[in-house]
DSSP file (Angstrom, degrees, kcal/mol; ACC not computed):
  #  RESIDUE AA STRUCTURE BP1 BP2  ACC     N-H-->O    O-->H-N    N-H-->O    O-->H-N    TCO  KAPPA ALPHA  PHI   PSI    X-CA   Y-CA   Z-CA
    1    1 A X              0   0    0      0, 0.0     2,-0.2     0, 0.0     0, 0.0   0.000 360.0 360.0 360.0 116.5    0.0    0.0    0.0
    2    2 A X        -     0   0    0      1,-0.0    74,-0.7     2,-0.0     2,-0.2  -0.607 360.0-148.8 -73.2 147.4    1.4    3.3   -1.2
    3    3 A X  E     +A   75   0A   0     72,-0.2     2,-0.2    -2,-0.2    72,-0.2  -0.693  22.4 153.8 -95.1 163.5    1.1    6.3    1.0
    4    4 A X  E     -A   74   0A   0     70,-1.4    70,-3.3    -2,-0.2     5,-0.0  -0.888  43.8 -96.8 170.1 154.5    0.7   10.4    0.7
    5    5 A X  E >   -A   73   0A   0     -2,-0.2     3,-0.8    68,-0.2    68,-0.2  -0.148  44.7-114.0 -73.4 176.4   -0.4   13.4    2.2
    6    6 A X  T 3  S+     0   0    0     63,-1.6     3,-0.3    66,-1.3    64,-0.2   0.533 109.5  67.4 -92.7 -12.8   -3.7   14.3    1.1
    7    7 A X  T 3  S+     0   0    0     62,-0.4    -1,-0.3    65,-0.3    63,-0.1   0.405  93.7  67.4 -87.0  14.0   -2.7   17.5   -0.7
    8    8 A X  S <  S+     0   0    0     -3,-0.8     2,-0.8    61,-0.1    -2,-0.2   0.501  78.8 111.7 -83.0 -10.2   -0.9   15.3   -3.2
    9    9 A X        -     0   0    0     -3,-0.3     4,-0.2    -4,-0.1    -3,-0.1  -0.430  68.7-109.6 -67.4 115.8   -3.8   13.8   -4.5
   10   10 A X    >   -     0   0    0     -2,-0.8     3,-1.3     2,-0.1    33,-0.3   0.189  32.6 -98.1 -23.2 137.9   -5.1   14.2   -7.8
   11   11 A X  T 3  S+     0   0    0      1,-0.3    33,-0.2    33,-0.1    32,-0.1   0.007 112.3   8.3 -40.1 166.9   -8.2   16.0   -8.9
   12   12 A X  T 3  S+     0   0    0     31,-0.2    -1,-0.3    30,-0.1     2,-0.2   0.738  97.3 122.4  31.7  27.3  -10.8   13.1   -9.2
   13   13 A X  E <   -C   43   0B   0     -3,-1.3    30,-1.1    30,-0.8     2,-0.2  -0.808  56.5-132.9-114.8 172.1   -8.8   10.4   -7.7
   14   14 A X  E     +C   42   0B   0     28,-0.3     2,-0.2    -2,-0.2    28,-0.2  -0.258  26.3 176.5-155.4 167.9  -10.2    8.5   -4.6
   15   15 A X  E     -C   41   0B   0     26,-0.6    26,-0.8    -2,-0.2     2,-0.7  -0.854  25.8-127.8 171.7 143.7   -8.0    7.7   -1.5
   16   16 A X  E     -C   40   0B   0     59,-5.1    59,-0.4    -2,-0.2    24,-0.2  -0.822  31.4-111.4-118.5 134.8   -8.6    6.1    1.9
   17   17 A X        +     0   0    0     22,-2.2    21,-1.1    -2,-0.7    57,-0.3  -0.298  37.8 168.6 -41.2 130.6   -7.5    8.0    5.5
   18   18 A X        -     0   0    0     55,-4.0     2,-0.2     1,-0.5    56,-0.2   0.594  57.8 -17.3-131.6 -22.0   -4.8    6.5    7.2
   19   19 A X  E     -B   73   0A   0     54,-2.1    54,-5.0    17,-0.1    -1,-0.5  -0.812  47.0-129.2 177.8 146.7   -3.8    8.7    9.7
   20   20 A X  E     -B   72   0A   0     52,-0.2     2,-0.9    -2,-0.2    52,-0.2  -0.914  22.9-157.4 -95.5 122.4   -4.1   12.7   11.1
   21   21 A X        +     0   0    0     50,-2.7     2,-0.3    -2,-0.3    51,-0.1  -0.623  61.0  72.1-103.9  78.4   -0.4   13.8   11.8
   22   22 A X        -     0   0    0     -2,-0.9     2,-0.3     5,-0.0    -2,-0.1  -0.948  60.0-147.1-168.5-170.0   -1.3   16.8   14.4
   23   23 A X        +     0   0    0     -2,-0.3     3,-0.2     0, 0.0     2,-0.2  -0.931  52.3  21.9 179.3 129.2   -2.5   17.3   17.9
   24   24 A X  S >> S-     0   0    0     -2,-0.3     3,-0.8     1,-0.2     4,-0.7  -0.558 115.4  -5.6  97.5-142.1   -4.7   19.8   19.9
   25   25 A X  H 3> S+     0   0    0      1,-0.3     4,-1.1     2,-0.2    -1,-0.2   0.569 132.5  49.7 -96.5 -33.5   -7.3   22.2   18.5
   26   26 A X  H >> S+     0   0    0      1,-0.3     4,-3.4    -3,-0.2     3,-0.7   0.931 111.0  51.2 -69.3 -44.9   -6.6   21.5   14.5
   27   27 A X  H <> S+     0   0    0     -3,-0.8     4,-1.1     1,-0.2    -1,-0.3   0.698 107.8  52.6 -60.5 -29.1   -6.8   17.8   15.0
   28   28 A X  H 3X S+     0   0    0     -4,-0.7     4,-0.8     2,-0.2    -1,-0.2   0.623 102.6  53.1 -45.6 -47.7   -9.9   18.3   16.7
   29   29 A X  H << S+     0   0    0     -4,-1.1    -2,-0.2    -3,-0.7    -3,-0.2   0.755 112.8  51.1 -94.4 -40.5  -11.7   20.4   13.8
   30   30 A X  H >X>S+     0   0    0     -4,-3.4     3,-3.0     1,-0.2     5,-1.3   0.945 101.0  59.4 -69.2 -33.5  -10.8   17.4   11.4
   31   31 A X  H ><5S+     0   0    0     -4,-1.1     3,-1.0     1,-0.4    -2,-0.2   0.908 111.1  40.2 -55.5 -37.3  -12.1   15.0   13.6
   32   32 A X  T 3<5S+     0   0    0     -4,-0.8    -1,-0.4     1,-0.3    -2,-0.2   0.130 103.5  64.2-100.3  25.4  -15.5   16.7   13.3
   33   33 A X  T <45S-     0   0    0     -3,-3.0    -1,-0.3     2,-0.0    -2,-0.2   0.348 122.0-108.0-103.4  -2.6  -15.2   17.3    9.7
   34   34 A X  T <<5 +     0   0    0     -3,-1.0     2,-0.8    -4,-0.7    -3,-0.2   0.719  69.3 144.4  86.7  19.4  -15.2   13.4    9.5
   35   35 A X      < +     0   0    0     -5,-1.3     2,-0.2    22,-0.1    -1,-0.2  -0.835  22.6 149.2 -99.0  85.4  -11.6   12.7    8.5
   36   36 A X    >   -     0   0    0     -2,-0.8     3,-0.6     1,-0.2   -19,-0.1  -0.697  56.7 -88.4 -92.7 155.4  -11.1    9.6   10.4
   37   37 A X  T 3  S+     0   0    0     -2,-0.2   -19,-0.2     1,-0.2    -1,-0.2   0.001 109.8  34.7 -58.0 178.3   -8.8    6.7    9.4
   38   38 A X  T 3  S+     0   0    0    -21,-1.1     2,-0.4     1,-0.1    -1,-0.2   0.798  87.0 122.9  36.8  36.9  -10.6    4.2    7.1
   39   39 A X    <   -     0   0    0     -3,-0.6   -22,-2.2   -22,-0.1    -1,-0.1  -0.993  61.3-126.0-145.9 143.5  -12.6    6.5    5.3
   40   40 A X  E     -C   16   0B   0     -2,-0.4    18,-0.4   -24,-0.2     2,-0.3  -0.026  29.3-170.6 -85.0 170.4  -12.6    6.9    1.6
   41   41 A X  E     -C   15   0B   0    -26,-0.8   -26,-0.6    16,-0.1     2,-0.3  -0.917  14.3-157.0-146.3-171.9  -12.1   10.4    0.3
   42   42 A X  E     -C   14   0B   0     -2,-0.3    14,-2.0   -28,-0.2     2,-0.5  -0.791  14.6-141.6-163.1 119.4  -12.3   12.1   -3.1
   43   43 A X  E     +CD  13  55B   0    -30,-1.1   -30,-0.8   -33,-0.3    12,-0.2  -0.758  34.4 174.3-101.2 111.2  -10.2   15.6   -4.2
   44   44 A X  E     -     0   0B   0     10,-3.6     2,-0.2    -2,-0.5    11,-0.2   0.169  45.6 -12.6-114.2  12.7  -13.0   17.2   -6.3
   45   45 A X  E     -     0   0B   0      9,-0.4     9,-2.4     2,-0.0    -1,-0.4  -0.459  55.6-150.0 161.9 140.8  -12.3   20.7   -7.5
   46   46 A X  E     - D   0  53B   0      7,-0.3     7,-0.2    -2,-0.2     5,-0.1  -0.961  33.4-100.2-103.4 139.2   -9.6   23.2   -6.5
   47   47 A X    >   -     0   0    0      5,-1.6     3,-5.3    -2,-0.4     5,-0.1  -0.284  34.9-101.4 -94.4 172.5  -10.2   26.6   -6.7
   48   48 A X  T 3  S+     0   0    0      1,-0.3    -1,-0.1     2,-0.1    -3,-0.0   0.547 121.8  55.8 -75.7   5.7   -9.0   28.6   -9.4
   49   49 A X  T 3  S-     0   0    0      3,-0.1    -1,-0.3     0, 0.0    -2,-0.1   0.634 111.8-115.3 -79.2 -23.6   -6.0   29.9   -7.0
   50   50 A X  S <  S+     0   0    0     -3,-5.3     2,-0.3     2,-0.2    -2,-0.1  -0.089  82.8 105.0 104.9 -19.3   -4.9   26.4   -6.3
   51   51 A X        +     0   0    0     -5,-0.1     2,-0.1     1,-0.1    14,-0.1  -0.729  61.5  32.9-146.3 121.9   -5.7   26.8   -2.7
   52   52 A X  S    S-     0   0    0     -2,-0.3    -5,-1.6    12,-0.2     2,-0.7  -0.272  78.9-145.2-129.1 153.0   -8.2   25.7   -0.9
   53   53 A X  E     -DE  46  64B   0     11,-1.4    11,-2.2    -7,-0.2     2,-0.6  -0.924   9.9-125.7-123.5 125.2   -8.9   22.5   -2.4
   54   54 A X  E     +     0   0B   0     -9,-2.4   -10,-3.6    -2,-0.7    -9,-0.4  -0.661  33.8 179.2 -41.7  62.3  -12.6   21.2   -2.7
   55   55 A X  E     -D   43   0B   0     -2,-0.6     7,-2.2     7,-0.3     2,-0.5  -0.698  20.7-152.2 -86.7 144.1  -13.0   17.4   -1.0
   56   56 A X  B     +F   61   0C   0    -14,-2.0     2,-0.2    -2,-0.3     5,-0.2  -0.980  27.5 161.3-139.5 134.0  -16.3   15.0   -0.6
   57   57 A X  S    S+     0   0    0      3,-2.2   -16,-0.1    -2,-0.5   -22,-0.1  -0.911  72.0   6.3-131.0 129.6  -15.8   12.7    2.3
   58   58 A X  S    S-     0   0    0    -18,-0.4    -1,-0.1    -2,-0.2     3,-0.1   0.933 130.9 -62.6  48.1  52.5  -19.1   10.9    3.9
   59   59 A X  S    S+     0   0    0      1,-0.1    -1,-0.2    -3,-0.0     2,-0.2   0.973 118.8 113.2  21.7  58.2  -21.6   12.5    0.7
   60   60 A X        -     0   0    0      2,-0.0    -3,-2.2     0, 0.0     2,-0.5  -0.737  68.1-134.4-157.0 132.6  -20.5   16.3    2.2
   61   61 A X  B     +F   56   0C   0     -5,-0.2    -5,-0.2    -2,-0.2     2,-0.1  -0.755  31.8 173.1  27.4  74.6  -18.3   18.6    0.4
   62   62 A X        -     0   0    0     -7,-2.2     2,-0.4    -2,-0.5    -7,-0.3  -0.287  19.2-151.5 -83.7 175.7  -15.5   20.1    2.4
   63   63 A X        -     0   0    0     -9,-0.2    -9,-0.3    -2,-0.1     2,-0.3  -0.977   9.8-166.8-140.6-176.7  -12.8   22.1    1.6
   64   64 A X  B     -E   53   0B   0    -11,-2.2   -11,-1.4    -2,-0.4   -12,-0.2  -0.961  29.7-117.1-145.1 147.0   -9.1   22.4    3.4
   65   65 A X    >>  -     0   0    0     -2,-0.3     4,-1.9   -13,-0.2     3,-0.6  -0.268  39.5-112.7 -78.8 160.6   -6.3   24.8    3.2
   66   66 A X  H >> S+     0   0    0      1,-0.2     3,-2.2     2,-0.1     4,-1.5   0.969 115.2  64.7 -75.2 -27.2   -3.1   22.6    1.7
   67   67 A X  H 34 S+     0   0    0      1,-0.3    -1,-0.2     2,-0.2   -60,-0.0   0.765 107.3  37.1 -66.5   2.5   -1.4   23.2    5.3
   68   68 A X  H X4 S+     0   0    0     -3,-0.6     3,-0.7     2,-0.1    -1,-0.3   0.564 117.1  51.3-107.6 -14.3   -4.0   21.2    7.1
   69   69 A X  H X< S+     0   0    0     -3,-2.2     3,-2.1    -4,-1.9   -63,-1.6   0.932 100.2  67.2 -90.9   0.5   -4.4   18.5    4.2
   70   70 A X  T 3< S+     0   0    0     -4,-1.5    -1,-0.2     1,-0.3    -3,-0.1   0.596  99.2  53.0 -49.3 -25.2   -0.5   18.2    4.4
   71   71 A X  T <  S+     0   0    0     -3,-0.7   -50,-2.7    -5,-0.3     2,-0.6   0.284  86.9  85.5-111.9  30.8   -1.1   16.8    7.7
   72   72 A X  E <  S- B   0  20A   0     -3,-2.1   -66,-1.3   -52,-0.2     2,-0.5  -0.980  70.0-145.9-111.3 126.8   -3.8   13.8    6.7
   73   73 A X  E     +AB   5  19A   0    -54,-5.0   -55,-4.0    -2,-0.6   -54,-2.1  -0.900  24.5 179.6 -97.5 121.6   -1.7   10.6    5.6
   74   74 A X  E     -A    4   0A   0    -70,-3.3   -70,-1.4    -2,-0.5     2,-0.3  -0.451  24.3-142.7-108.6-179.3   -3.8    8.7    2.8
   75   75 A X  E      A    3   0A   0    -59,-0.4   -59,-5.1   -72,-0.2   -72,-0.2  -0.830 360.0 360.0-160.9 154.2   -2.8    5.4    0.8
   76   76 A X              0   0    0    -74,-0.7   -73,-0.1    -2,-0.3   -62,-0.1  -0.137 360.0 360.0-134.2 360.0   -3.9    5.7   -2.8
């Protein structure tokens, strides 16, 4: 199983949670956005600046700056 942060993922490409690499208020605000480990994700539009980048996670439509998705570890 290959691994990668979650701002390396392709537009349209699929990807499963494997692990949040932070601790204390940020880790917290992903937990409740529903980025848990074993749960699929799917990088669906980035805006036309390149960041924030546009994900649907649990049929809801987040987005994330890349410095928080730099800390979600995915496998492809």
């Amino acid at each position: 199983m290959s691994t990668t942060t979650l701002n390396k993922l392709p537009l349209n490409s699929c990807g499963k949670i494997v692990a949040i690499n932070c601790t204390g208020p940020i880790n917290r605000r992903l937990l409740d956005l529903g980025l848990i480990p074993n749960t699929p994700i799917q990088s669906i539009f980035k805006s036309p600046f390149g960041d924030p980048t546009a994900y649907k996670i649990r049929g809801s439509t987040i987005a994330l700056r890349e410095e928080d998705a730099k800390l979600i570890v995915i496998s492809k």
